[in-house]
N, C-alpha and C positions, 0 to 999 in steps of 0.2 A: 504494500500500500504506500503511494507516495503521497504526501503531504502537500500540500500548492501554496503555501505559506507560515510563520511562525503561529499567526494567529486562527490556524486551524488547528497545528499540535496543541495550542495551549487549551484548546476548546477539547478534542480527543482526553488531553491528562485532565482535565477536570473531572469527564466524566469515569476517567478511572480511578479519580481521588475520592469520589463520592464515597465511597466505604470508608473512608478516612474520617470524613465529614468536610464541610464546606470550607473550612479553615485550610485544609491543605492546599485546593487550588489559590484562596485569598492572596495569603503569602507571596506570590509573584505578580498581583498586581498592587496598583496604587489603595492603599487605606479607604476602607467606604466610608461615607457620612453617612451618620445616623440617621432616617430616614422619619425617628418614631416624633418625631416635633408638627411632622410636616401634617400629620391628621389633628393637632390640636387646632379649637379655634381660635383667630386671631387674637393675638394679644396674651394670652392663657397658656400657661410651663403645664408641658404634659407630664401629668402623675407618674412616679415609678410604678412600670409596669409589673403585675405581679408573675410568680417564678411560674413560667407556662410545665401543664402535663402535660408530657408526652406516653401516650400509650399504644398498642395494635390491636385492631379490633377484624373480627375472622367476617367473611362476608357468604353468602349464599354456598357460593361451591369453593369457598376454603382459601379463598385468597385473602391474606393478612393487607394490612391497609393502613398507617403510618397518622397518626392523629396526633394533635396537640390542641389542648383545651386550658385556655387564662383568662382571665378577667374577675369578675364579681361571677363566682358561682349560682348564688341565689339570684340573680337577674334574667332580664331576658335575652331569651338565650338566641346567638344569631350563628347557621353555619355556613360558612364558605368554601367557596367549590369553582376551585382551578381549572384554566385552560390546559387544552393541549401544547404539550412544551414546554409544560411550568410545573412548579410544586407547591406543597403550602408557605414557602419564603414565599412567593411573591404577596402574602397579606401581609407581610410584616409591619406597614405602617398601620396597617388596622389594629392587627395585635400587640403594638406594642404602643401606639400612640391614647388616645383619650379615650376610644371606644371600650379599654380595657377597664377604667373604672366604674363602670357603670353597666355593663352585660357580660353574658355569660359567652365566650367568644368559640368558636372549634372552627378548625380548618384541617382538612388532610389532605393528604398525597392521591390522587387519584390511579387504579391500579398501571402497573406498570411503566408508574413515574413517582417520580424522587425514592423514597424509602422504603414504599410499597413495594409488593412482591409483584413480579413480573411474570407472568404464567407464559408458557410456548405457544400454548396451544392459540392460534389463528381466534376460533373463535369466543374465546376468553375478551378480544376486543372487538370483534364484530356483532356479537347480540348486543342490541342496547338493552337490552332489560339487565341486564348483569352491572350496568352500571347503576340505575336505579337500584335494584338491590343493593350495590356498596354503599348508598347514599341512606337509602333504609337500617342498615346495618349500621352504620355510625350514628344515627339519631338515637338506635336502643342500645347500643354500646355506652353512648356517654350520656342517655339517660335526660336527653332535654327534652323540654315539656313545650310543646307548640312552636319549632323555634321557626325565625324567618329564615328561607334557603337563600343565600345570595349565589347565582351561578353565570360566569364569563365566562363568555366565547363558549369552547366544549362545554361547560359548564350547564348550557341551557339544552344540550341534547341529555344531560344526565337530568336534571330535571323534572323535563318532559318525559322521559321513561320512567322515571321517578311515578308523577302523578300518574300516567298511565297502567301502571303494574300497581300500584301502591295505594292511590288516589292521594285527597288533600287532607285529609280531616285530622292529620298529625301534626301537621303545621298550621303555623301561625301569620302564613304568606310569604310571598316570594318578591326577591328581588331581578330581573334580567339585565345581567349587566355587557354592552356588546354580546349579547348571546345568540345560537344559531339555535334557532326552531325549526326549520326547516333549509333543506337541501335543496334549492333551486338556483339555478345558475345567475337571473336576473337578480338573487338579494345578494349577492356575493361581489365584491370590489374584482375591478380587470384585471389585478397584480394576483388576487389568491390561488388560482391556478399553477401560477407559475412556483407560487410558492411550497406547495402542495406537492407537485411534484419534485421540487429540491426535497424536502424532507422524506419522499419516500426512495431517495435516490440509495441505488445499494452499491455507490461510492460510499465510504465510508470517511473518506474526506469529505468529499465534495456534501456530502449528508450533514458532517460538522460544521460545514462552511455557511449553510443554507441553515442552520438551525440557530447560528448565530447572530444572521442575517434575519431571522425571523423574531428571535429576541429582538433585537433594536429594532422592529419596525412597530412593534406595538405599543411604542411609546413617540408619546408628540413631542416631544422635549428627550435630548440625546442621556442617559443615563449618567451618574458615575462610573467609572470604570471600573470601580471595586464592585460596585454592586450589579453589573450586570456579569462579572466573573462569577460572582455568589449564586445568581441564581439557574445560572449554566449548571455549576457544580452540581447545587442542589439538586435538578433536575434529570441531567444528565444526557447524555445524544439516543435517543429512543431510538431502535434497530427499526429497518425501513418497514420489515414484514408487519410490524405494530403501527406505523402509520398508515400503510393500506389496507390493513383492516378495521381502522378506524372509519376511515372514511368509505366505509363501505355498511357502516352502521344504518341499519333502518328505522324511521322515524313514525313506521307506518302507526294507524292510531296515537297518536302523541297530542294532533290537533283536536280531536273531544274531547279531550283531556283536560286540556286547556282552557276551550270554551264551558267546560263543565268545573271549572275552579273559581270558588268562590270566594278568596281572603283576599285581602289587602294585595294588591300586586303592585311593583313599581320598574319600568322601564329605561333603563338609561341608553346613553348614547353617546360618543365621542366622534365630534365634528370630523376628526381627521384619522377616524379611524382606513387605513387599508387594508383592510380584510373584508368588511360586510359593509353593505349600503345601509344608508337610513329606513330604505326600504323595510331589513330585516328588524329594523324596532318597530317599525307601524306597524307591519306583520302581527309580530308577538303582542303588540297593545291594543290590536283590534281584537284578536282571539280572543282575550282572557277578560272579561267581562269588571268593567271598572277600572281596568288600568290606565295607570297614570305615565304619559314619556314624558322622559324629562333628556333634555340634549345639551351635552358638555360642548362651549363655543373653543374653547382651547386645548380639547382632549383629544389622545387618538384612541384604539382599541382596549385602553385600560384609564379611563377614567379615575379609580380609584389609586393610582399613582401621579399619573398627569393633574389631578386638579385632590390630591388627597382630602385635604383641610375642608370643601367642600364637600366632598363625598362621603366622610365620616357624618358633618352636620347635618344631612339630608337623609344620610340610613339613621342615624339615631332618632328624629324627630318622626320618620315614617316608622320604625319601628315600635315608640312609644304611643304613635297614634292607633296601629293595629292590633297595640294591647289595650288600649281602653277602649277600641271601636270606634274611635271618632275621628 
C-alpha cells in the first residue's frame, strides 16, 4: 500500500492508535483548544463538567456499543446519536460544556465506529433495524426515562428505524439535526456522491484521504488541528465493505413512522451544509407532524459545533418545553 502523502499516514496511524486511545494520535499534532466554553451562553464560565461514565451496553444480536453518560443524572435526560465517520467525541462540546449541568446527557459510538465493536458480517450494517435496536438498547441500558433522541446526519436513519421497529412512546421527542430520512438523490448536495464513493474506496489510502476530507467538510469554519486529529483517532478509517453496506440501508416504512410521531420534534439545519439540501429538512419537518425547522445562517452539516453556544440554548429551552408540554 503506498501512501500519497504524510497527511494520509498520519490519518492510517491514528486509526491504529485508536486502541491506545485518542491521546496517542494527539501527540503529533498541535494542542487542541478546549472546545467545552464554546456551548456556554454568552457571557457565562461553563461549570466543571462532571466525571462522565463510561460503560458497554450488549445490543439485539450481541454487538457491545461504547457509551458514556454525564451531566445531572436526575434531569432530563437527552441522547445523542453520531454521524457516519464520527464517534461520541464529536459531542464533546455538549458534554462537557453547560448542557452538563442541568441534564442527564448519553452519547455512544455507533456500531462499528469509535469503541464499539465492529461485526464482519455485511449485514450487521445493512439492516437498518439493527441500528434502531442499538438505539433501543442504550435507552434500557442507561435507564432514561422519556429522553429527547438528538440524531445527525446517519443519525436520523437510526432514528427513523428506531420509531419504526420500536415506535415513540419511550421518548420524550426528537431532535433532527442535518439528518437523512430518506434516500433520494434530489435531497442530497452534488458533492455527496462523490464523497460516498471516496469512502467506500478499497484504496486504503486513498479511503484515509477521503475520510479526512470528509471530516473537514462538515464543518463551516476550518477546525483546530488538534481536534480534528482527535476525532479521526476516535473514530477511526471504517473498512470500505462497512461503508457500502451502509448505504445500502433500507428506509423502507421509516416515513409512517414519522408521520405517526407524536412528541415535540425539532429540525435543524446548517446553511452550508455539503452533504444534504434544505430540501432534506423540509422533508423531515413536513413528515413528523408539529415540527418545528429551525436553519443555522452560519453553519455547515454540524451545527452543533459550527454555531455550539446557540445550539446548546435552543436544545435546552426545546427540551424543557417538551417536558412541561408547552
Amino acid at each position: 500500500m503506498q501512501l500519497r502523502s504524510p497527511r494520509a499516514l498520519h490519518v492510517v496511524l491514528c486509526a491504529l492508535a485508536l486502541a491506545l486511545g485518542p491521546a496517542a494520535c494527539a501527540s503529533s499534532s498541535a494542542p487542541a483548544s478546549n472546545p467545552a466554553g464554546a456551548s456556554a451562553p454568552s457571557g457565562a464560565a461553563s461549570p466543571t463538567p462532571p466525571a462522565p461514565r463510561v460503560s458497554r451496553v450488549r445490543s439485539a444480536d450481541g454487538v457491545e456499543l461504547a457509551v458514556t453518560e454525564t451531566g445531572d443524572l436526575d434531569g432530563p435526560a437527552i441522547v445523542f446519536v453520531h454521524g457516519l465517520g464520527f464517534s461520541r467525541e464529536i459531542w464533546r462540546r455538549q458534554l462537557e460544556g453547560g448542557l452538563s449541568s442541568r441534564f442527564h446527557l448519553v452519547a455512544y459510538d455507533l456500531r462499528g465506529h469509535g469503541r464499539s465493536a465492529r461485526p464482519r458480517d455485511d449485514a450487521a450494517y445493512a439492516d437498518g433495524a439493527r441500528w434502531g435496536d442499538d438505539l433501543a438498547a442504550v435507552i434500557a441500558g442507561t435507564r432514561v426515562e422519556k429522553p429527547i433522541v438528538v440524531g445527525w446526519s446517519l443519525g436520523g436513519v437510526v432514528l427513523g428505524a428506531y420509531l419504526r421497529d420500536h415506535g415513540g412512546d419511550e421518548l420524550g421527542g426528537a431532535v433532527f439535526v442535518d439528518a437523512v430520512t430518506k434516500f433520494a438523490p434530489e435531497l442530497f448536495a452534488p458533492g455527496n456522491d462523490r464523497f460516498m464513493a471516496g469512502l467506500g474506496s478499497s484504496d486504503d489510502a486513498a479511503r484515509a484521504e477521503w475520510t479526512r476530507a470528509f471530516v473537514e467538510a462538515c464543518f463551516a469554519k476550518p477546525l483546530d488541528p488538534g481536534e480534528l486529529d482527535r476525532l479521526l483517532a476516535a473514530a477511526g478509517v471504517l473498512p470500505a465493505s462497512e461503508h457500502v453496506a451502509i448505504q445500502r440501508i433500507s428506509l423502507a416504512g421509516t416515513e409512517p413512522a414519522l408521520r405517526a410521531f407524536q412528541k415535540p420534534t425539532l429540525v435543524v439545519y446548517g446553511a452550508f451544509d455539503r452533504f444534504i439540501t434544505v430540501a432534506m429538512a423540509r422533508h423531515t419537518a413536513e413528515l413528523v407532524p408539529g415540527a418545528r425547522l429551525v436553519q443555522y445562517e452560519r453553519a455547515g452539516h454540524a451545527p452543533f459545533v459550527d454555531e455550539a453556544a446557540r445550539f446548546d440554548e435552543e436544545l435546552a429551552r426545546f427540551v424543557l418545553a417538551a417536558r412541561t408540554g408547552r
